[in-house]
N, C-alpha and C positions, 0 to 999 in steps of 0.2 A: 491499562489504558486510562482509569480513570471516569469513566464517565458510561450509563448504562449503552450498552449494546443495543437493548429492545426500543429505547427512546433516541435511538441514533440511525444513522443511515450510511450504507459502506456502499461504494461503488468499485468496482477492482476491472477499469476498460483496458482492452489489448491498444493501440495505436501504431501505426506504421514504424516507427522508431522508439518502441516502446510499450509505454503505457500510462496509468496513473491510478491513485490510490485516493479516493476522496470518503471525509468519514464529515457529516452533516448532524449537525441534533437537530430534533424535530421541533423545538420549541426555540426559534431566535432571544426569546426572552432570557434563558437559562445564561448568562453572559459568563457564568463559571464555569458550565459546561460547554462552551464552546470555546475559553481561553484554555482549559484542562486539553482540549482537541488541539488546538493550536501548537501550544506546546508540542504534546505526542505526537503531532505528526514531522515537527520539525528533530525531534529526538531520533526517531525513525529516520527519516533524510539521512542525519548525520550520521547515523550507526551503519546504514545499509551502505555508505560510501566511504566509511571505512572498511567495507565487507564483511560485517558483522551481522551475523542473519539468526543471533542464538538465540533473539525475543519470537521470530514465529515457529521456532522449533518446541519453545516454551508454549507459544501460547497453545500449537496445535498436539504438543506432547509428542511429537514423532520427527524426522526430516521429511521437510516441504520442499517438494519438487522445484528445481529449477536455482534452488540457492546457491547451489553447491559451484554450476557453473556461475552465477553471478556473484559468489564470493573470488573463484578463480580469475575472473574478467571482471574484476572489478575498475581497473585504470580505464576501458574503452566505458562506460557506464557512467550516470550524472543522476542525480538526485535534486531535485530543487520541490521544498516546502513555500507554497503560498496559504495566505488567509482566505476563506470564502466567509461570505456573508454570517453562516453559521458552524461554521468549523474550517476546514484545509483542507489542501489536496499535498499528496506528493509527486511530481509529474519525475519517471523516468525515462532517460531517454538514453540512446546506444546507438551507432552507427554501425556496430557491429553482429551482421546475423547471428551466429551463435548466442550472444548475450542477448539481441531482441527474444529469439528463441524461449529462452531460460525464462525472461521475464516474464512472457507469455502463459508457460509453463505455469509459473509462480501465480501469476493472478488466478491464471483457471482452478488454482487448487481454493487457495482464498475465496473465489467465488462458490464455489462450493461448499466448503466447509462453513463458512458463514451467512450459505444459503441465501446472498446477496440477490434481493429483487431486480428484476430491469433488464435484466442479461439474457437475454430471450436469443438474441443474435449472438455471444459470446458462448457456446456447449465445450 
């Protein structure tokens, strides 16, 4: 990724059609670490929508729930990387249950494994 974990902020929310993946540093000053975000998360975007899910398998060292279908359903699935003030989000989005499903899936493991604050409503 680039850019420290412990000085950053991951968000991994379910949405109706989806979901979305926002990674924040805590310091807007940091304008290296938040272009290094930017980047990665548009990197991300494009990998996941080619159906390329090999970087959370790396990062979590096992298969991450949910990919597997979101690799297979990859064509009904959309990826779009925006800028936030101090880092980016990726927002997915699906029209298709099974692939909302998956995604779902997938955040709840990322919220967990990166022990992501906030998610009081998401278990």
């Amino acid at each position: 990724m680039g850019v420290d974990q412990y000085t950053s902020a991951h968000v991994f929310e379910n949405l109706p059609d989806g979901g979305r993946i926002v990674l924040d540093r805590d310091e807007a000053r940091d304008t290296t670490g938040v272009a290094t975000i930017r980047a990665h998360m548009r990197e991300i975007a494009a990998q996941f929508a080619r159906g390329d899910f090999t970087n959370p398998g790396l990062v979590h060292a096992r298969d991450v729930p949910g990919t597997a279908v979101m690799a297979a359903r990859a064509s009904t699935l959309s990826y779009t990387a925006s800028d936030r003030p101090r880092g980016a989000e990726v927002r997915i989005r699906s029209a298709d249950p099974q692939a909302v499903k998956a995604v779902h899936e997938f955040l709840a493991f990322q919220r967990s494994d990166h022990r992501a604050v906030g998610h009081v409503m998401h278990k």
